[in-house]
Each structure stands twice: as structure tokens, then as C-alpha cells.
mmCIF file as gemmi writes it, N, C-alpha and C atoms, coordinates in Angstrom:
data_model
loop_
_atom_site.group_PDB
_atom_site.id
_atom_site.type_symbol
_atom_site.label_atom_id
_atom_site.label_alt_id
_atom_site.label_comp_id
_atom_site.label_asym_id
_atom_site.label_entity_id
_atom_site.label_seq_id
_atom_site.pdbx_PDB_ins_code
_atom_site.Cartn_x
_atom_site.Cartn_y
_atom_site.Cartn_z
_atom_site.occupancy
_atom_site.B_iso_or_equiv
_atom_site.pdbx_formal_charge
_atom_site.auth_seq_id
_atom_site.auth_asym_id
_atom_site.pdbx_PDB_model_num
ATOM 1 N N . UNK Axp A 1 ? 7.338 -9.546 -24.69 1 0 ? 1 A 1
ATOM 2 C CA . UNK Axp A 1 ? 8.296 -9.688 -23.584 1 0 ? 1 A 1
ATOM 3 C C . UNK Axp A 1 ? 8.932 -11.078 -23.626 1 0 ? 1 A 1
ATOM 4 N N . UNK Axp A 2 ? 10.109 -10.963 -24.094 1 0 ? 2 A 1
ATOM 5 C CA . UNK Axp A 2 ? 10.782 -12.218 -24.693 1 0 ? 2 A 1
ATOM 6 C C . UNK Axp A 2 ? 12.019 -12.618 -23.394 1 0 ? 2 A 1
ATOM 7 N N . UNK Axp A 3 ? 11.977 -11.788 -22.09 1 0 ? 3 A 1
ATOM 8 C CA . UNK Axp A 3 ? 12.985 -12.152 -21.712 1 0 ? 3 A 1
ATOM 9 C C . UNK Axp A 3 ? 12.995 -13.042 -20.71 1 0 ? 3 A 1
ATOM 10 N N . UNK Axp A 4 ? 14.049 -14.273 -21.053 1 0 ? 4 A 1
ATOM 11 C CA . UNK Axp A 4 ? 13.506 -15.528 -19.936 1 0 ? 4 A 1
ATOM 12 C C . UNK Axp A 4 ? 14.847 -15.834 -19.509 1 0 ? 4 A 1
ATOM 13 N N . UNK Axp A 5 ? 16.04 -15.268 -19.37 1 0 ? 5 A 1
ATOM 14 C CA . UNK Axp A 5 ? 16.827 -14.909 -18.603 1 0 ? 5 A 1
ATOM 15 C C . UNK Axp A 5 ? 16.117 -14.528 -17.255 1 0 ? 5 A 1
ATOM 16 N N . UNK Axp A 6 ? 17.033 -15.085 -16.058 1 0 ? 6 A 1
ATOM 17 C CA . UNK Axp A 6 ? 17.089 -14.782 -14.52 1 0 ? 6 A 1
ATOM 18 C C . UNK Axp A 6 ? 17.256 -13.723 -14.247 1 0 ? 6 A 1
ATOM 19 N N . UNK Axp A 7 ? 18.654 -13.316 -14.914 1 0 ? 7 A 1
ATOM 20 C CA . UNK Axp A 7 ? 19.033 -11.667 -14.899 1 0 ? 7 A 1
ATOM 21 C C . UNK Axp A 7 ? 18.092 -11.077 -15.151 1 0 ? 7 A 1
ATOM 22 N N . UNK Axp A 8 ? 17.298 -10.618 -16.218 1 0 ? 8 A 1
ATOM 23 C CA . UNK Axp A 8 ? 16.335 -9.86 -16.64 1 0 ? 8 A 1
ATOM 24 C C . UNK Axp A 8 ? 15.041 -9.738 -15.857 1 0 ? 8 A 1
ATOM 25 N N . UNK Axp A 9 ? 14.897 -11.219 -15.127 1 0 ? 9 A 1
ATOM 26 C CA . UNK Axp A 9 ? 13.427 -11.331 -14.508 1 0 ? 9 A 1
ATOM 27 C C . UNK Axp A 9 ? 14.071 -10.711 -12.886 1 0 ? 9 A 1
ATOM 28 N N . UNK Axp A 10 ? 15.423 -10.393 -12.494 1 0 ? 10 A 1
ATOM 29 C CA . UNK Axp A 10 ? 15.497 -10.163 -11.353 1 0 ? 10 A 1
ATOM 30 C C . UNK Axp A 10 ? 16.209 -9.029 -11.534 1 0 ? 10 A 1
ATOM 31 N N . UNK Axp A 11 ? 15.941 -8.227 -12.943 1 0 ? 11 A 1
ATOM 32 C CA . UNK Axp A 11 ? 16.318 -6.89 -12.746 1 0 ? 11 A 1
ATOM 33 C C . UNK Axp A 11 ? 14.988 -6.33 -12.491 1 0 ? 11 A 1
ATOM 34 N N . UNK Axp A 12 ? 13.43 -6.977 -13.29 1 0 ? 12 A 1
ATOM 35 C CA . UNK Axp A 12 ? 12.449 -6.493 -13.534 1 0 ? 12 A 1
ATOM 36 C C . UNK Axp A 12 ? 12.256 -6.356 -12.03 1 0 ? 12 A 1
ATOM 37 N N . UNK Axp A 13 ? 11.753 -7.311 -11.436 1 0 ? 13 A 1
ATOM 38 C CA . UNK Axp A 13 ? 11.787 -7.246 -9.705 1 0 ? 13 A 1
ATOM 39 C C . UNK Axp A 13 ? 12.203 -6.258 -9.021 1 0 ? 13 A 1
ATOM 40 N N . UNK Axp A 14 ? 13.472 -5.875 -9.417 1 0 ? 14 A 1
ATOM 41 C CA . UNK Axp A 14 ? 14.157 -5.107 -8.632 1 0 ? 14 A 1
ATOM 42 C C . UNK Axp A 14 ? 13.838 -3.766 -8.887 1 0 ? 14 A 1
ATOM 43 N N . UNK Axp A 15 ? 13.185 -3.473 -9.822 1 0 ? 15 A 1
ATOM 44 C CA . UNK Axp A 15 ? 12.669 -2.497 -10.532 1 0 ? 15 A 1
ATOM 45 C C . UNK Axp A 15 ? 11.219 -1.805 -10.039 1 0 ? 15 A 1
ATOM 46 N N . UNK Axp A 16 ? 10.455 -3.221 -10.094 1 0 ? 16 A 1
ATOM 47 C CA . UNK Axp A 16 ? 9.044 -3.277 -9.106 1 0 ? 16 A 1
ATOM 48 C C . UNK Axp A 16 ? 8.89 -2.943 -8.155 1 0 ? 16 A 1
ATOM 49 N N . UNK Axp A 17 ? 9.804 -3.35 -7.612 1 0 ? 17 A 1
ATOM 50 C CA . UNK Axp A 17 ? 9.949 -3.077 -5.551 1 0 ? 17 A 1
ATOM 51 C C . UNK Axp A 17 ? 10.404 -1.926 -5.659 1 0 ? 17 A 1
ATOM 52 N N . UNK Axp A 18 ? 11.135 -1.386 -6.468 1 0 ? 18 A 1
ATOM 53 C CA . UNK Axp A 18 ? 11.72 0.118 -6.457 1 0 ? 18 A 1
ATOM 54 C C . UNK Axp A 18 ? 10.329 1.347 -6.647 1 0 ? 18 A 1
ATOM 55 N N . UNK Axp A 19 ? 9.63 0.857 -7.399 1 0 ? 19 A 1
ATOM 56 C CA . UNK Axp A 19 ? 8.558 1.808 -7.908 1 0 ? 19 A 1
ATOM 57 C C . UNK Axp A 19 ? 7.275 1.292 -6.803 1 0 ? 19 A 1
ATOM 58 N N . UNK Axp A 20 ? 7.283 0.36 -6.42 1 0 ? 20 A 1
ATOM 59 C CA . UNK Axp A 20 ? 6.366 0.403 -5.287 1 0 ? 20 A 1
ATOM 60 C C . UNK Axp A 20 ? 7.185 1.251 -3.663 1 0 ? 20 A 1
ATOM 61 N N . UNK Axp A 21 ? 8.164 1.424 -3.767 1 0 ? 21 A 1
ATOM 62 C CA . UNK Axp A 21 ? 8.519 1.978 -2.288 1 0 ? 21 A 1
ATOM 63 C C . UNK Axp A 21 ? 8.796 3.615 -2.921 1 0 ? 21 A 1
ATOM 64 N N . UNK Axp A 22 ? 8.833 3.711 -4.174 1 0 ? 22 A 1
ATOM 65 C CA . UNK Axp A 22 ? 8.58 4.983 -4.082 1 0 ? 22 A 1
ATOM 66 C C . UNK Axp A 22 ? 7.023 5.787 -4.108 1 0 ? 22 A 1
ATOM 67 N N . UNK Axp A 23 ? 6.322 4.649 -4.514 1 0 ? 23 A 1
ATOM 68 C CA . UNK Axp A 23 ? 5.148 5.333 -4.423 1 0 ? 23 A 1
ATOM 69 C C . UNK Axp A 23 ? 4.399 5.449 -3.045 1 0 ? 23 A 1
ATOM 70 N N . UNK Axp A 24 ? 5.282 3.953 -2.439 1 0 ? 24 A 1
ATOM 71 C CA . UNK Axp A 24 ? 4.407 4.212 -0.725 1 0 ? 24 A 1
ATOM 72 C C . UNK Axp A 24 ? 5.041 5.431 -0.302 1 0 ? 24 A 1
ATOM 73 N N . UNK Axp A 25 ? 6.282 5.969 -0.113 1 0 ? 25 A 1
ATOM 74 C CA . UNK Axp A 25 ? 7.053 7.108 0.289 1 0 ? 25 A 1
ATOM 75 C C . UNK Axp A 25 ? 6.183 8.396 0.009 1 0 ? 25 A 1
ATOM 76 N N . UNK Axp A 26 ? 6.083 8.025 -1.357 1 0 ? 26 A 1
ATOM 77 C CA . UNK Axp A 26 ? 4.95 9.361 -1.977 1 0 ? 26 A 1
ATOM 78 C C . UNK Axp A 26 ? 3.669 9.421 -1.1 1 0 ? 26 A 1
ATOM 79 N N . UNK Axp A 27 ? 3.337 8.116 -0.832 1 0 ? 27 A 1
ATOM 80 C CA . UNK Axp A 27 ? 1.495 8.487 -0.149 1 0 ? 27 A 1
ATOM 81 C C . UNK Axp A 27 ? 2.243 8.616 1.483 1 0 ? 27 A 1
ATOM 82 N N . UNK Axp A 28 ? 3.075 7.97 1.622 1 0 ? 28 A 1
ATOM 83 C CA . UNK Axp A 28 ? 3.193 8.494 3.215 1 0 ? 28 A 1
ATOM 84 C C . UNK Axp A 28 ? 3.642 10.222 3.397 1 0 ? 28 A 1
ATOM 85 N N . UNK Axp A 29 ? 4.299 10.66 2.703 1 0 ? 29 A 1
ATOM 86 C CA . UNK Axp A 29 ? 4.568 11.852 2.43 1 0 ? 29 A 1
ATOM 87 C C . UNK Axp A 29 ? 3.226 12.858 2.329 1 0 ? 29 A 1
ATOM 88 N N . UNK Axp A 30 ? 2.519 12.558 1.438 1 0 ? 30 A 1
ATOM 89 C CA . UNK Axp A 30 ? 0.871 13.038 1.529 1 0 ? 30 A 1
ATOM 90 C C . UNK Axp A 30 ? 0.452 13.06 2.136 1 0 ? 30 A 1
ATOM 91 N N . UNK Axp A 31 ? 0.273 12.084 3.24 1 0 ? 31 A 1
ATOM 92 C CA . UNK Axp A 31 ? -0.49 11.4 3.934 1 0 ? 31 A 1
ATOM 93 C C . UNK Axp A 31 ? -0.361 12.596 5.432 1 0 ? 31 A 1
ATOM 94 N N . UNK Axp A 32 ? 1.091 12.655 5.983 1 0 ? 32 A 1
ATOM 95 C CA . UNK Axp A 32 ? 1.117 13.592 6.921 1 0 ? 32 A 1
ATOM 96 C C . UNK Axp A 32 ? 2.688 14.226 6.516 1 0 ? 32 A 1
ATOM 97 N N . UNK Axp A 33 ? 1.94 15.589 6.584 1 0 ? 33 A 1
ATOM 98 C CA . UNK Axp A 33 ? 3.254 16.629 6.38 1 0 ? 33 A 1
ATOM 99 C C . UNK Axp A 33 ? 4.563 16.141 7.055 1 0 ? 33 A 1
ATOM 100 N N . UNK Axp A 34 ? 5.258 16.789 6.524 1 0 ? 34 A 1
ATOM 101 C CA . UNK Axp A 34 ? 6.808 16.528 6.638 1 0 ? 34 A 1
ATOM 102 C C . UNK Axp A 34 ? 6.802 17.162 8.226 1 0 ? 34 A 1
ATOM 103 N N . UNK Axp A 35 ? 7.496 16.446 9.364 1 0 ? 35 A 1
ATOM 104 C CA . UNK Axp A 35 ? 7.497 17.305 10.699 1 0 ? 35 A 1
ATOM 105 C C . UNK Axp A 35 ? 8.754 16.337 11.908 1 0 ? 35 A 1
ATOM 106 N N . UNK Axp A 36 ? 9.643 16.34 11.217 1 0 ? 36 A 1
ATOM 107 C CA . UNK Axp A 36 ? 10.993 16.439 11.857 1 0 ? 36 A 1
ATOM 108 C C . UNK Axp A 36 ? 10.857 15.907 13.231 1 0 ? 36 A 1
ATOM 109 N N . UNK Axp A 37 ? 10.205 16.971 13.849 1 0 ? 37 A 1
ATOM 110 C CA . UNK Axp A 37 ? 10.45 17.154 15.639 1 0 ? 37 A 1
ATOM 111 C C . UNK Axp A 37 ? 9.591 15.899 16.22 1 0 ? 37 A 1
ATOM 112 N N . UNK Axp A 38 ? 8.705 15.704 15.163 1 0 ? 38 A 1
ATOM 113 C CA . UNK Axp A 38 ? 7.725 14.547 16.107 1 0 ? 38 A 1
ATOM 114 C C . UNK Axp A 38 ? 7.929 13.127 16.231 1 0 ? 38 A 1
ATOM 115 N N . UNK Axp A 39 ? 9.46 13.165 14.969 1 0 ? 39 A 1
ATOM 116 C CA . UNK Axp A 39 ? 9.998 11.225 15.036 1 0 ? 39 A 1
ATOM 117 C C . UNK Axp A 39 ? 10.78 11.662 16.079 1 0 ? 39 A 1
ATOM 118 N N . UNK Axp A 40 ? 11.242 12.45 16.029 1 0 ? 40 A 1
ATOM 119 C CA . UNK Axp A 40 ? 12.466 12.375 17.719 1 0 ? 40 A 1
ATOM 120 C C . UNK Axp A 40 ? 12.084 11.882 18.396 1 0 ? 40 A 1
């Protein structure tokens, strides 16, 4: 991993945070069924 560009280290980031909020989405999703009526 040769890249020491800003760009690159703040695409990687951006990348990270992307795959961590999809995985919290995923366990909150698991976590309790999908149910619409009860965030109202």
C-alpha cells in the first residue's frame, strides 16, 4: 500500500465509514424487524 497521497487516504476513509454504516444498518435491520408504524 504505496499510497501517500491525501486524495487516496481520504478516499480510503470515505470508503471505511461507508462500509461501517452499512454494516450498522445491516445489524440494526436484524436486530428489529422492519415496522413502519412504530417510528411514526
Amino acid at each position: 500500500m504505496g499510497d501517500k497521497s491525501p486524495k487516496a487516504k481520504d478516499k480510503a476513509k470515505k470508503q471505511d465509514t461507508a462500509g461501517k454504516n452499512q454494516q450498522k444498518a445491516a445489524a440494526d435491520a436484524k436486530r428489529k424487524p422492519a415496522a413502519p408504524e412504530k417510528k411514526k
